[in-house]
DOTORPA-537791 format. One record per residue (C-alpha): residue number from 1; residue in one letter; x, z, y. Coordinates in Angstrom, 2 decimals, padded with zeros to 5 digits. Each point is the difference from the previous one (the first is absolute). Layout:
BEGIN
PT   zanu   fipa        px        pz        py
PT    NUM      a         X         Z         Y
...
% end
This chain:
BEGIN
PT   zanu   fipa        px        pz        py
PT      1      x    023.76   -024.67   -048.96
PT      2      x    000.06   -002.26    002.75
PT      3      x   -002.44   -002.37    001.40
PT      4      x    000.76   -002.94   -002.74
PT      5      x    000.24    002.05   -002.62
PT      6      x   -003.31    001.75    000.66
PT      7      x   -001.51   -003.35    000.29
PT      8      x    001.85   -001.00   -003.19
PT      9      x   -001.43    003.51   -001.38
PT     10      x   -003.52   -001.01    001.53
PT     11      x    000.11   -003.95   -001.46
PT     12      x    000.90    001.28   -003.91
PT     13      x   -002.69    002.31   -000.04
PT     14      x   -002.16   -002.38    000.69
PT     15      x    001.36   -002.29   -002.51
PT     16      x   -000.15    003.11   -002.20
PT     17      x   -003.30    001.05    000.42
PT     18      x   -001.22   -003.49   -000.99
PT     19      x    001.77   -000.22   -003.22
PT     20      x   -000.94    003.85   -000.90
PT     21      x   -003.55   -000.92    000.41
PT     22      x    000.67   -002.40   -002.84
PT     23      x    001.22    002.28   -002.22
PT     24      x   -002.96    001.36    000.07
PT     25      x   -001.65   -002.42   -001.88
PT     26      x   -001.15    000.58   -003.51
PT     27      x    001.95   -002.41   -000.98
PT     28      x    003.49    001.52    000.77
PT     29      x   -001.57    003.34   -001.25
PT     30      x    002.94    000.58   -002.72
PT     31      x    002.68    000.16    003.02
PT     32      x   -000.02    003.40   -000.55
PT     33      x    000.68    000.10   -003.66
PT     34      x    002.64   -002.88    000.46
PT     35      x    001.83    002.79    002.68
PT     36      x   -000.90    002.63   -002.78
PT     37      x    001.91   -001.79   -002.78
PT     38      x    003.28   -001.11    001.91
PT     39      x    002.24    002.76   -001.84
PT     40      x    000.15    002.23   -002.78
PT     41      x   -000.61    003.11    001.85
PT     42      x   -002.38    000.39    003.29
PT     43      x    002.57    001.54    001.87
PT     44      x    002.85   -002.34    000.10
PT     45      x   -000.66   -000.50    003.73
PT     46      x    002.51    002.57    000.52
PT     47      x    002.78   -002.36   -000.87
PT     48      x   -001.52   -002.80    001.94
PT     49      x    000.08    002.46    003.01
PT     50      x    003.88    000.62   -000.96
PT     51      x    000.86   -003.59   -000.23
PT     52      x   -001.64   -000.91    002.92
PT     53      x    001.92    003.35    002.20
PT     54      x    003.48   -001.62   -001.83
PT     55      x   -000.80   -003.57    001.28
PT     56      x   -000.85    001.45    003.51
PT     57      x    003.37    001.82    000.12
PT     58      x   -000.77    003.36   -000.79
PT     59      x    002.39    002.56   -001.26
PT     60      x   -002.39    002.65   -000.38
PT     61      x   -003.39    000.42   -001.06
PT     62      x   -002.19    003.02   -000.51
PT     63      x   -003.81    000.59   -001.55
PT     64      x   -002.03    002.80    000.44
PT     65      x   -002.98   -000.01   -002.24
PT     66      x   -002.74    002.13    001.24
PT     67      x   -003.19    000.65   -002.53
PT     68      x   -002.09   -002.24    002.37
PT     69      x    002.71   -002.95    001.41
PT     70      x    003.53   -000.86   -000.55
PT     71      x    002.27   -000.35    003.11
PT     72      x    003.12   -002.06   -000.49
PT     73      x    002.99   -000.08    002.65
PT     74      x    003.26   -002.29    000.08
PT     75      x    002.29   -000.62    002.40
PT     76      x    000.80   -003.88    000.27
PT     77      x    001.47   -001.47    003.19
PT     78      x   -002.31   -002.85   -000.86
PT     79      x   -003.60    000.52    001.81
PT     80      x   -003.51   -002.21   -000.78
PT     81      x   -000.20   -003.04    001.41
PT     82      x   -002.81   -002.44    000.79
PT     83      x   -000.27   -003.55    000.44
PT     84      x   -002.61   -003.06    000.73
PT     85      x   -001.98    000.01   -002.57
PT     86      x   -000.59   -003.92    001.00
PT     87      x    003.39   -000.82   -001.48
PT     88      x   -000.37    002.09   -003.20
PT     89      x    000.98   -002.40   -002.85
PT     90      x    002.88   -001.07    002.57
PT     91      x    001.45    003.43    000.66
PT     92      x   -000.79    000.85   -003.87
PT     93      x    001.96   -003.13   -001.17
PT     94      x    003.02    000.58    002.61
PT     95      x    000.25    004.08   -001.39
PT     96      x   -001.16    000.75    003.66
PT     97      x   -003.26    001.43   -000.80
PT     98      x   -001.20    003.68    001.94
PT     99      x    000.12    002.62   -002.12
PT    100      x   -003.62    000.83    000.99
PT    101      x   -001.21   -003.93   -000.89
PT    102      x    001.93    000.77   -003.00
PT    103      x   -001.55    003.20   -000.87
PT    104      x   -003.49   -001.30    000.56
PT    105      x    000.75   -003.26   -002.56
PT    106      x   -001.05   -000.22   -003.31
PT    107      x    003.16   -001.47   -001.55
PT    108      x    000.79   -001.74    002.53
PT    109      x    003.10    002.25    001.98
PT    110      x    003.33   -001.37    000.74
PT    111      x    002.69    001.25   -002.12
PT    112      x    003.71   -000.74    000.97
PT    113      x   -000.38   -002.97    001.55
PT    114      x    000.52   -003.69   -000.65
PT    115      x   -001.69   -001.41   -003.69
PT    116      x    003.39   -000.31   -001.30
PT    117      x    000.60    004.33    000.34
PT    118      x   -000.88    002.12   -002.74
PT    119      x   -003.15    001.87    001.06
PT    120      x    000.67    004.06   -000.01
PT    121      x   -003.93    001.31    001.45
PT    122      x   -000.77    000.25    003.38
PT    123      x   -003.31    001.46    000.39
PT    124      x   -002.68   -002.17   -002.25
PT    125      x   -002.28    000.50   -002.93
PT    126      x    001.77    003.01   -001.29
PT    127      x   -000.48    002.21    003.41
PT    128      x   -003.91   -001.08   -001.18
PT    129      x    000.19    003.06   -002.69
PT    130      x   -000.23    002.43    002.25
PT    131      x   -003.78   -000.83    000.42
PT    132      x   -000.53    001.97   -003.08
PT    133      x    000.42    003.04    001.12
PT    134      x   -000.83   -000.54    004.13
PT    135      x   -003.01   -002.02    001.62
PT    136      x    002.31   -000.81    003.05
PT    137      x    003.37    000.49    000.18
PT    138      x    002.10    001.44    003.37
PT    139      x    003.07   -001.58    001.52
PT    140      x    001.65    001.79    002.68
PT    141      x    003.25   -001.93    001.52
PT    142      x    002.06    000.22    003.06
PT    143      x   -001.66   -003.29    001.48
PT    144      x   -003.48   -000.14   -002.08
PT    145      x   -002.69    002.42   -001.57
PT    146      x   -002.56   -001.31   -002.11
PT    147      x   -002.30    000.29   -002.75
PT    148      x   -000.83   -002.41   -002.79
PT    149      x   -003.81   -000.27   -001.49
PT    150      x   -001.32   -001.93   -002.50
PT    151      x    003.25   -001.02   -000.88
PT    152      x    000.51   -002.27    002.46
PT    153      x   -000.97    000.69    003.37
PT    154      x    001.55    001.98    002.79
PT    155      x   -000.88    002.45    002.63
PT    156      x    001.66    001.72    002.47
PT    157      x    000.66    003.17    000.00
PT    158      x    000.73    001.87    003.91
PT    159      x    001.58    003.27   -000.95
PT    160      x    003.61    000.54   -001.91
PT    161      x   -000.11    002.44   -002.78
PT    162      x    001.24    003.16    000.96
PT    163      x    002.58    000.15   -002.65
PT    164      x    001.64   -003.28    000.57
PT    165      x    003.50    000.26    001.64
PT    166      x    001.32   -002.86    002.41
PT    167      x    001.61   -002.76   -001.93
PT    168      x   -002.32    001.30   -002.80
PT    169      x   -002.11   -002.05   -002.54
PT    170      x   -002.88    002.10   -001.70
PT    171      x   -002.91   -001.09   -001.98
PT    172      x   -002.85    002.29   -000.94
PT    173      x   -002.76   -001.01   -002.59
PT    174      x   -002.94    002.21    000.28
PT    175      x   -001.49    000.28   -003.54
PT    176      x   -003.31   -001.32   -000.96
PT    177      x   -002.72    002.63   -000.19
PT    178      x   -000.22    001.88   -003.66
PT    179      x    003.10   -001.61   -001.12
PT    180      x    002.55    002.50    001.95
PT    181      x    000.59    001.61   -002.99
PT    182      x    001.01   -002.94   -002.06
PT    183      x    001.55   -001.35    002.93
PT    184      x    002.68    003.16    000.30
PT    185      x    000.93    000.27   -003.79
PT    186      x    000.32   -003.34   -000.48
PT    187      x    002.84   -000.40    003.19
PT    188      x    001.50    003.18   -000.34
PT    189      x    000.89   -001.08   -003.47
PT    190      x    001.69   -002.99    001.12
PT    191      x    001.88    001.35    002.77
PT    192      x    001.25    002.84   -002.44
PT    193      x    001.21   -002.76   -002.79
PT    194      x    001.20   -002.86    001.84
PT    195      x    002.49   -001.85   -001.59
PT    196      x    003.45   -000.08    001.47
PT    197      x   -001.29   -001.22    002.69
PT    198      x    002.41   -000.78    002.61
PT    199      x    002.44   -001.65   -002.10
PT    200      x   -000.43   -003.52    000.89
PT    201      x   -000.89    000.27    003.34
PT    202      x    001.77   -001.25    003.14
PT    203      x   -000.74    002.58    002.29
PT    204      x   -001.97    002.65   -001.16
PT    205      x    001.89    003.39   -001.13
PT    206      x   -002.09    003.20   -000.32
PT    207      x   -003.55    000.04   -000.79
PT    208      x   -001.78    003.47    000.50
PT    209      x   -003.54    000.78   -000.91
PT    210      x   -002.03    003.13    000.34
PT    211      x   -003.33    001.17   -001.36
PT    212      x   -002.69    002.79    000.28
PT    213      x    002.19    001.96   -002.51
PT    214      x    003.47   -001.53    000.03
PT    215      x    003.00   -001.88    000.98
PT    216      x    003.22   -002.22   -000.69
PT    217      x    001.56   -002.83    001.06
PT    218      x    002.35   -002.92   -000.97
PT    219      x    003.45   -000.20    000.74
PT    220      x    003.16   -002.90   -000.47
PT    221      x    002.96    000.55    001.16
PT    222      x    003.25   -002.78   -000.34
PT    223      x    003.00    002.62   -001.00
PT    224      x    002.69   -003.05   -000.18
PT    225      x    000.65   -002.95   -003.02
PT    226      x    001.07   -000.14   -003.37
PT    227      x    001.53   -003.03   -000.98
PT    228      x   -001.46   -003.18    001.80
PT    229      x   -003.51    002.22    000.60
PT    230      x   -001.27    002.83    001.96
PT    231      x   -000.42    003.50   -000.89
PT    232      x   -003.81    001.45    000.82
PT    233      x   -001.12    003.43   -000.35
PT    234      x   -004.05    000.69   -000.30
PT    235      x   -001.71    002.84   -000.04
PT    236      x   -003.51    000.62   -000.73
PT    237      x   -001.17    003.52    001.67
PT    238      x   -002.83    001.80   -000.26
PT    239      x   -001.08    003.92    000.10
PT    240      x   -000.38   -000.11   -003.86
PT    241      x    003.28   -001.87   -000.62
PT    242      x    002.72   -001.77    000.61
PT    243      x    002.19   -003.11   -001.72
PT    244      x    003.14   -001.79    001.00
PT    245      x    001.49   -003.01   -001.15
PT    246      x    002.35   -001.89    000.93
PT    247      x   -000.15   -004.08   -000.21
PT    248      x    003.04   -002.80   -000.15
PT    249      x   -001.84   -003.22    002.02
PT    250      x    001.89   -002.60   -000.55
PT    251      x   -001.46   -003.13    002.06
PT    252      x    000.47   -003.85    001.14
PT    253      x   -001.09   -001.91    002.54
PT    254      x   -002.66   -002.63   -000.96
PT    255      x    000.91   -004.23   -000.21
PT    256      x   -000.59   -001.32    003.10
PT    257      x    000.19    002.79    002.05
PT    258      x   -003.47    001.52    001.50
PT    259      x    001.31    003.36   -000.03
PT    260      x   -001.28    001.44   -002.93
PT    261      x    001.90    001.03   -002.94
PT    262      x   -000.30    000.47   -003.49
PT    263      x    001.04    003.61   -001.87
PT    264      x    000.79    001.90   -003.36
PT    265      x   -000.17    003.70    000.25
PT    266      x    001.94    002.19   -002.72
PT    267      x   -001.62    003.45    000.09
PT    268      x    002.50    002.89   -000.92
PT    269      x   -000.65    003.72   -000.12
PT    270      x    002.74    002.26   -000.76
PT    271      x    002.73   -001.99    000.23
PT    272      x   -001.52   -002.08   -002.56
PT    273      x   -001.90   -003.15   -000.24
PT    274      x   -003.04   -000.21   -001.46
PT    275      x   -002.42   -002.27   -001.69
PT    276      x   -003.37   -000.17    002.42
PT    277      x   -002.52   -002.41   -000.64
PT    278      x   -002.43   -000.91    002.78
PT    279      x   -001.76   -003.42    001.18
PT    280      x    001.33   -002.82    001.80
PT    281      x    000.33    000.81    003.99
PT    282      x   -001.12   -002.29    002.89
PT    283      x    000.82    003.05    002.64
PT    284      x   -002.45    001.70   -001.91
PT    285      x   -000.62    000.34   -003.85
PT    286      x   -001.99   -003.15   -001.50
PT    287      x   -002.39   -000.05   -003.01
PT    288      x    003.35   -002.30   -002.00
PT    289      x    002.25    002.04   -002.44
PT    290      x    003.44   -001.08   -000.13
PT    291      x    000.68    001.76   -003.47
PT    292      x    003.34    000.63    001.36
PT    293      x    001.73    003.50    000.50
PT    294      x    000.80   -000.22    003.90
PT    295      x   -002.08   -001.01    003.24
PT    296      x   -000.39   -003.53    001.00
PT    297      x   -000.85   -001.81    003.37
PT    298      x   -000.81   -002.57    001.65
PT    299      x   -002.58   -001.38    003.12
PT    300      x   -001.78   -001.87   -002.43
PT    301      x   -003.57   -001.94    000.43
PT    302      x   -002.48    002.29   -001.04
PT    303      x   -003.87   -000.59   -000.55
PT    304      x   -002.62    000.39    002.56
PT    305      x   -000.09    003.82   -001.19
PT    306      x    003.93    000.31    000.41
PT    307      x    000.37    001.39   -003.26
PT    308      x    000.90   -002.51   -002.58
PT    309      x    002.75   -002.84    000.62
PT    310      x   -001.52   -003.49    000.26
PT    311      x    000.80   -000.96   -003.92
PT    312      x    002.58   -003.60   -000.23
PT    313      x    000.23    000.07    003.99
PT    314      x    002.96   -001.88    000.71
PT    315      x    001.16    002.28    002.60
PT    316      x   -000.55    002.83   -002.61
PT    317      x    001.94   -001.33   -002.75
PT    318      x    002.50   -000.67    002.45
PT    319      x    000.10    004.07    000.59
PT    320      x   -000.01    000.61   -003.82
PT    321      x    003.41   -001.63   -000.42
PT    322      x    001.46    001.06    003.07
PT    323      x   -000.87    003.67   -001.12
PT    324      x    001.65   -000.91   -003.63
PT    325      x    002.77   -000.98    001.73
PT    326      x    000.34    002.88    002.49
PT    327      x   -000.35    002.55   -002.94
PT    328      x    002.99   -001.61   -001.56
PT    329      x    001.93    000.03    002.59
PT    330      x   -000.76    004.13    000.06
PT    331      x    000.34    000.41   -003.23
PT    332      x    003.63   -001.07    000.18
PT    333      x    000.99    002.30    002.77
PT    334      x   -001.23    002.74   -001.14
PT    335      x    001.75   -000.62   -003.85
PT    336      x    003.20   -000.62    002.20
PT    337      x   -000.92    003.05    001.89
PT    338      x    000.15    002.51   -003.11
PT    339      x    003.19   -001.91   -000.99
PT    340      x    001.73    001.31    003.57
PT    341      x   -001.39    003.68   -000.06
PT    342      x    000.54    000.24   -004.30
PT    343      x   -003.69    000.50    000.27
PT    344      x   -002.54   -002.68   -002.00
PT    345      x   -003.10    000.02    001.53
PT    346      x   -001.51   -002.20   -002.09
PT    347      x    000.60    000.41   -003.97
% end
C-alpha cells in the first residue's frame, strides 16, 4: 500500500472498531443467527467466493480444503482496493466503493455501479457467511493483506502467505476450535457437488478443488455454435468419476445495454437433447423453479441473501418476458435446425 492508502487502511479501522464495539451490545446479540440463517445450507460461501473471483476477472480459481482451514486461490487481474472511508455513501452510490470498504460493510457494498445497473454482488453481506466456520478471515492480495474480526474490522497483516503466487488472490479461513470437523465435511461436500457452476459466468472457466483425501475440478470449454448459440462442453472430474455434457447457450444482450445478457441453455448428451429440470439462474442457481425443461438466465434483482428474485420487481418481470421471448426465438432454430440435417430434435 502506499502512504494514503495506509492512512485510508488506518482511518476505516478506526471507524470499524467503533461500530464493532456496538455490535457487541446485547442488543444486536442475534447478528449472529441473522448471518446463520442467510441460506439454506452453511456452506454456500463457496459460491459467494466464486462470484466474487468472476466479478474480479478471474479465469481460474482453486480450493484446497485442509482438515483445519480452507485456502482458496484465483487468478483475477483485478487486485483489492481501498478508498476514504470519509466519502463512503459517495463512492458506494457512484459504484466506486474499495473492495476492502466493501468487504467490511454490512449490506452496504457497491455493486455495478450507478442505481439504475442491475446489482450482480460485489463483496457484502453474503462474504459475512464465512464467519461460521472462521473467527477471522485472511486476505492476501498483490497490493493488501489483511484480516477481518468481528465481522467488521480490519488488521493488517505483514507477511504474504507462502503459497500465494504474484498476481494471486488467496483467502484462508482458519476454522473455529472443535468445529474442524464439521467445518471439512460440510465444504468438501459442496466443492464435490457444485452445480454447473461456471455456466453463467463472465470470466471464470475451471474451478479445481482438493481435499485431505481427494480431487477434481471444473471445466467449460466453447467448441463453436449451433444455430444462433454457442456450443459448451463441461466436465465435472474427480478421482471417483467423471461426467461430460455438452450445453447449447443460446443468449441476448439485455434492453438498454449494461452489458449483461440474458440466456437459455439446452442440455444434450449423446447427441440428444434432454429434459433437465433445475432452478432459475442469476450466475448461480436461485431458490425459484422455472418448471420448465431447459436452463434459464438472467442478472436479475435478488434478495439481500442473493438467492430468491425480488417477487413483481419491475426490472424482474422485465427479465421474465425477455427470457420467454429469447426461448422462442431458440426454439425455432433449433425445429428449423432438424428440418436442414433430417434430424428432429425436438418431437
Amino acid at each position: 500500500m502506499n502512504a494514503t492508502e495506509h492512512r485510508y487502511f488506518d482511518a476505516l479501522r478506526d471507524i470499524q472498531l467503533k461500530l464493532s464495539a456496538s455490535l457487541q451490545d446485547p442488543r444486536l446479540s442475534g447478528v449472529n443467527d441473522v448471518i446463520s440463517n442467510l441460506y439454506r445450507d452453511d456452506a454456500h460461501f463457496v459460491y459467494e467466493l466464486l462470484q466474487n473471483a468472476d466479478d474480479q476477472g478471474a479465469t481460474c480459481a482453486n480450493f484446497f480444503l485442509h482438515k483445519d482451514e480452507l485456502i482458496f486461490v484465483h487468478n483475477a487481474p483485478k487486485h483489492f482496493t481501498i478508498t476514504d472511508p470519509a466519502t463512503h455513501v459517495a463512492d458506494r452510490d457512484a459504484g466506486r466503493l474499495g473492495d476492502v470498504n466493501s468487504i467490511l460493510s454490512i449490506a452496504s457494498s457497491s455493486k455495478t455501479g450507478r442505481k439504475d445497473e442491475v446489482p450482480i454482488g460485489k463483496f457484502g453481506l453474503g462474504f459475512k457467511s464465512v464467519f461460521l466456520y472462521t473467527d477471522e478471515p485472511e486476505i492476501f492480495d498483490e497490493n493488501i493483506r489483511f484480516s477481518i474480526s468481528h465481522y467488521i474490522v480490519p488488521n493488517l497483516i505483514e507477511c504474504d502467505h507462502p503459497l500465494r503466487k504474484r498476481n494471486e488472490t488467496l483467502f484462508r479461513f482458519r476454522f473455529k476450535t472443535g468445529q474442524e470437523e464439521k467445518a471439512y465435511r460440510e465444504i468438501g461436500s459442496k466443492l464435490m457437488e457444485l452445480v454447473n457452476p461456471l455456466l453463467f459466468f463472465n470470466h471464470l472457466r475451471k474451478i479445481g478443488w482438493e481435499t485431505a483425501e481427494t480431487s477434481g475440478y471444473y471445466v467449460l470449454e466453447d467448441v463453436g455454435t449451433v444455430c444462433k448459440g454457442r456450443k459448451l462442453r463441461y466436465e465435472a472430474v474427480s478421482e471417483e468419476s467423471s461426467h461430460q455434457s455438452e450445453f447449447w447457450k443460446f443468449e441476448r444482450p439485455i434492453p438498454a445495454g449494461r452489458g449483461l445478457s440474458i440466456a437459455v441453455v439446452y442440455v444434450v448428451e449423446n447427441r440428444e437433447l434432454v429434459l433437465t429440470h433445475q432452478p432459475l439462474y442469476c450466475y448461480l442457481p436461485t431458490a425459484n423453479e422455472t418448471n420448465l425443461p431447459v436452463i434459464l438466465h438472467a442478472p436479475f434483482k435478488l434478495t439481500g441473501n442473493r438467492e430468491s428474485i425480488i417477487a413483481h420487481d419491475p426490472h424482474n418481470l422485465e427479465m421474465i418476458r425477455e427470457l420467454a421471448s429469447l426461448l422462442v426465438e431458440s426454439l425455432r432454430d433449433i425445429c428449423v435446425l432438424g428440418e436442414q440435417l433430417h434430424r428432429p430434435w425436438i418431437d
